[in-house]
C-alpha positions in Angstrom: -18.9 -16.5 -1.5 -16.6 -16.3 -4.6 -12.7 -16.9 -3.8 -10.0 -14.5 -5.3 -7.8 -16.5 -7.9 -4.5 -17.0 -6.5 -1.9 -16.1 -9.4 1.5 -15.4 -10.1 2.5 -12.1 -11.0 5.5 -11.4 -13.4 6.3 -7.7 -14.0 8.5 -4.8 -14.9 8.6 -1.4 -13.3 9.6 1.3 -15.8 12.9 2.2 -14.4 16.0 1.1 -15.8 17.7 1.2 -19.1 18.1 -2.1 -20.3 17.3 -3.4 -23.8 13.9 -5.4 -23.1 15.1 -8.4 -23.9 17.9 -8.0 -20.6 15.5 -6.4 -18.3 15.0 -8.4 -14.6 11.9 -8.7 -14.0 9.9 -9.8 -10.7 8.2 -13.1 -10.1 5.5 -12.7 -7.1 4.5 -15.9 -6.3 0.7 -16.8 -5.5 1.0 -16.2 -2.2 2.8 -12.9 -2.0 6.3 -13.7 -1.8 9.1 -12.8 -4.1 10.5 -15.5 -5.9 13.0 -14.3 -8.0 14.6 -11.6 -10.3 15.4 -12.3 -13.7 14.5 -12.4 -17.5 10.7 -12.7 -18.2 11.2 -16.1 -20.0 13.0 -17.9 -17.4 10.6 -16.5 -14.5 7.1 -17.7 -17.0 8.9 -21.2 -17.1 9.8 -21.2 -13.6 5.9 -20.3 -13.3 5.1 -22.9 -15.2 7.5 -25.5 -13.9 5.0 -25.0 -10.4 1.7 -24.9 -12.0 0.8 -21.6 -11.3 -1.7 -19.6 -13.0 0.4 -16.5 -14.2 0.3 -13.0 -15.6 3.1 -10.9 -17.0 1.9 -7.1 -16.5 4.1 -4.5 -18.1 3.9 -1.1 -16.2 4.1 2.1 -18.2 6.8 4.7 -17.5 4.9 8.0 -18.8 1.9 7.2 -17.8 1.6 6.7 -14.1 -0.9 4.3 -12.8 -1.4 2.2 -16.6 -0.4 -1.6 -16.9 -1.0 -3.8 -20.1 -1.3 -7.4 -19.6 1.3 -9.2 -22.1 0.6 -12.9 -21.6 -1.1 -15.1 -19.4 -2.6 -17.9 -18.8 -5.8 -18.2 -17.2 
């Protein structure tokens, strides 16, 4: 039986007015837990920094339901 890759997920919901550069976004660790809320370059290093395998998923406001994958790597 195949295993599920465990990875880190790094996103932004739509909501909020920030420039995209200031957003906070959300680091989900591998095994479900929040880790942290900040800008996407410091959570991808902090991902890094623990060796995870990570993806950073942007979430699109007018359409409902539609993600892009921005970076990852795995």
């Amino acid at each position: 039986m195949k295993q599920k890759m465990k990875i880190a997920r790094i996103y932004y919901n739509w909501w909020g007015n920030a420039n995209i550069e200031n957003r906070l976004w959300v680091l989900l660790n591998p095994d479900g837990e929040v880790e942290d809320y900040h800008r996407r370059k410091t959570l991808v290093a902090q991902a890094k920094r623990n060796g995870w395998k990570y993806r950073v998923e942007r979430w699109h406001k007018k359409q409902r339901g539609k993600m892009t994958i921005l970076e990852k790597n795995y």
